[in-house]
N, C-alpha and C positions, 0 to 999 in steps of 0.2 A: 319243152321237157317238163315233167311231172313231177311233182316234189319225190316222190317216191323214187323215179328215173334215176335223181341227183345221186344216188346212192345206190344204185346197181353195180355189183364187182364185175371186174374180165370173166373170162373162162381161165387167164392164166394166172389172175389174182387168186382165185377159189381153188385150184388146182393145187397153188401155193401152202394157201392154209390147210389141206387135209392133214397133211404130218401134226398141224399141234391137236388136230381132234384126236388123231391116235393117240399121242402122247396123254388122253384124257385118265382119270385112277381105275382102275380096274375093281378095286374090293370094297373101297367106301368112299365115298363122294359128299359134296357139299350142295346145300339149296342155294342157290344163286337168286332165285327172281319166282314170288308167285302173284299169279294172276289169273284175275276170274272177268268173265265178260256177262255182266249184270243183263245187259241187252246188245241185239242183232250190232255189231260195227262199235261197240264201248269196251274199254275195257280199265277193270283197274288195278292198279298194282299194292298188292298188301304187303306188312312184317310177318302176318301169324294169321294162318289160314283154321278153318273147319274143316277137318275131312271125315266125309258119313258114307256108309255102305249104302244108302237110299237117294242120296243123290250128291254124290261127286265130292268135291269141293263148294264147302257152301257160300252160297253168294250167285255161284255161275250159274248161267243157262241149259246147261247139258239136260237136266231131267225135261226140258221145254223142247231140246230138239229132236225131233223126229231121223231114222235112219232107214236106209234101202236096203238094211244088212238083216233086220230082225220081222218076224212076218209079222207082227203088228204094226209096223211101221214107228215103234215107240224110239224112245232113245237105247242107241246099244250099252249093253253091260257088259260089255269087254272092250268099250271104247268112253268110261266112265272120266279116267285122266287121264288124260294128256300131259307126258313126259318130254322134255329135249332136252338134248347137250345144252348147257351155256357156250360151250366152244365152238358147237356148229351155228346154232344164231347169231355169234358175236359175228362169225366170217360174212354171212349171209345179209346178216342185218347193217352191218357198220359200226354202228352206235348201241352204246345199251338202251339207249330212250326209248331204241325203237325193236326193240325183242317183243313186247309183249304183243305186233304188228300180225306174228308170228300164229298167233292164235292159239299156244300150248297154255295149259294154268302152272305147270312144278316148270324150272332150270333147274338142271342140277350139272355140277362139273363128275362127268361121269362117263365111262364107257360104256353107251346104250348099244352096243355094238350084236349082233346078231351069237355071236362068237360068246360072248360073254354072259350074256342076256339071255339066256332060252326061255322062250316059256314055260313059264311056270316058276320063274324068279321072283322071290320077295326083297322088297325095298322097303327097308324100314325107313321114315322121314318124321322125326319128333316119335310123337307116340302113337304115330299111326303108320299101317300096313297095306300096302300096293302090291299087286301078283299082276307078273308082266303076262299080256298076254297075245294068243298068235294073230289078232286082228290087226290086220296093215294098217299103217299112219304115212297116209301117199300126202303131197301135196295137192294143193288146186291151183284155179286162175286166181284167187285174190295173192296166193304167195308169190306168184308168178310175178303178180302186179306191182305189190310190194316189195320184193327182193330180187325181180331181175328171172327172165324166161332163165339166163344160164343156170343161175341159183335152184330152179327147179330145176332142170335138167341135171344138174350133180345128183341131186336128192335121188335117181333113179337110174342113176351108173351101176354099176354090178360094186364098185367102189362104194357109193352113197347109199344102197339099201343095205349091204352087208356093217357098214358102220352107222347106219338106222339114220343119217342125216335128219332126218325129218322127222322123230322121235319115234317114239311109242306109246304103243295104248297100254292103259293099265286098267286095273277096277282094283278095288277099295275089300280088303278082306276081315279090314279093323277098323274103328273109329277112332279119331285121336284129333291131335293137330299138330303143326308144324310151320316152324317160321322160318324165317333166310338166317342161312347162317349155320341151320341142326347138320347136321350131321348125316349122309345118308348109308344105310348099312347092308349090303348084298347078301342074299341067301338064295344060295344058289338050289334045285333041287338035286336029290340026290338019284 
């Protein structure tokens, strides 16, 4: 068994836990956990991040990774941050030690919920600006590896995509920063 195994939920433990992701706030939410992954497999956990319309959150790799979404192969600009529930990784993850496993940089205690969330939502966090946007945030094989095949497999239930288990992509519409703890504030489009 693989350290990661140690910690893989049921299919009936995960099933369990959806009701408290519903119960997640609908209108304004808190930063739980930010993290940025400096390099390929590292990652670290900060109080008070940078966020820049040129590249991400500063610190992370995003402006370095390449995507099969954009024809230049650069990095996507509508897959700039990466968003998740703190509720759906606590389920997923186990432990908080092990959310940032996860690969998102913002937690927030929040209803990232399809329903809630349309594109084209802005999320204030400190004094900077996020617009959710319609690029899918699927899992892969490392979450698989680290959370447990069932774990992915919720994240793509007709259940786990409509409550975004697996978070969302945003981009960066403001510069600012934001630490754990701010406040996060919904605006919804009209």
């Amino acid at each position: 068994m693989t350290d990661h195994e140690r910690f893989h939920r049921s299919p009936d433990d995960l099933a369990a836990g959806l009701e408290h992701v519903r119960r997640s706030p609908r209108d304004a939410g808190v930063v739980e956990m930010i993290v940025v992954r400096p390099a390929k497999g590292e990652r670290d956990v900060l109080e008070t991040a940078a966020i820049d319309t040129e590249v991400g959150v500063v610190g992370d790799t995003w402006p370095d990774r390449g995507s099969t979404r954009t024809a230049d192969g650069g990095p996507n600009p509508d897959a700039q941050v990466t968003v998740m529930s703190s509720r759906a990784v606590d389920l997923v993850a186990v432990h908080r030690e092990r959310w940032p496993l996860a690969g998102d940089q913002i937690y927030v205690d929040l209803d990232l919920g399809l329903d809630n969330l349309p594109t084209g939502t802005l999320l204030r966090l400190g004094s900077s600006v996020l617009e959710v946007t319609a690029a899918p945030h699927t899992g892969c094989a490392q979450f698989s590896e680290r959370f447990g095949v069932d774990a992915l497999k919720l994240t793509a239930t007709p259940d786990g995509r409509a409550l975004r288990l697996r978070g969302i992509n945003t981009r960066v519409v403001h510069n600012g920063t934001v630490s754990v703890g701010d406040e996060v504030q919904v605006e919804r489009p009209s």
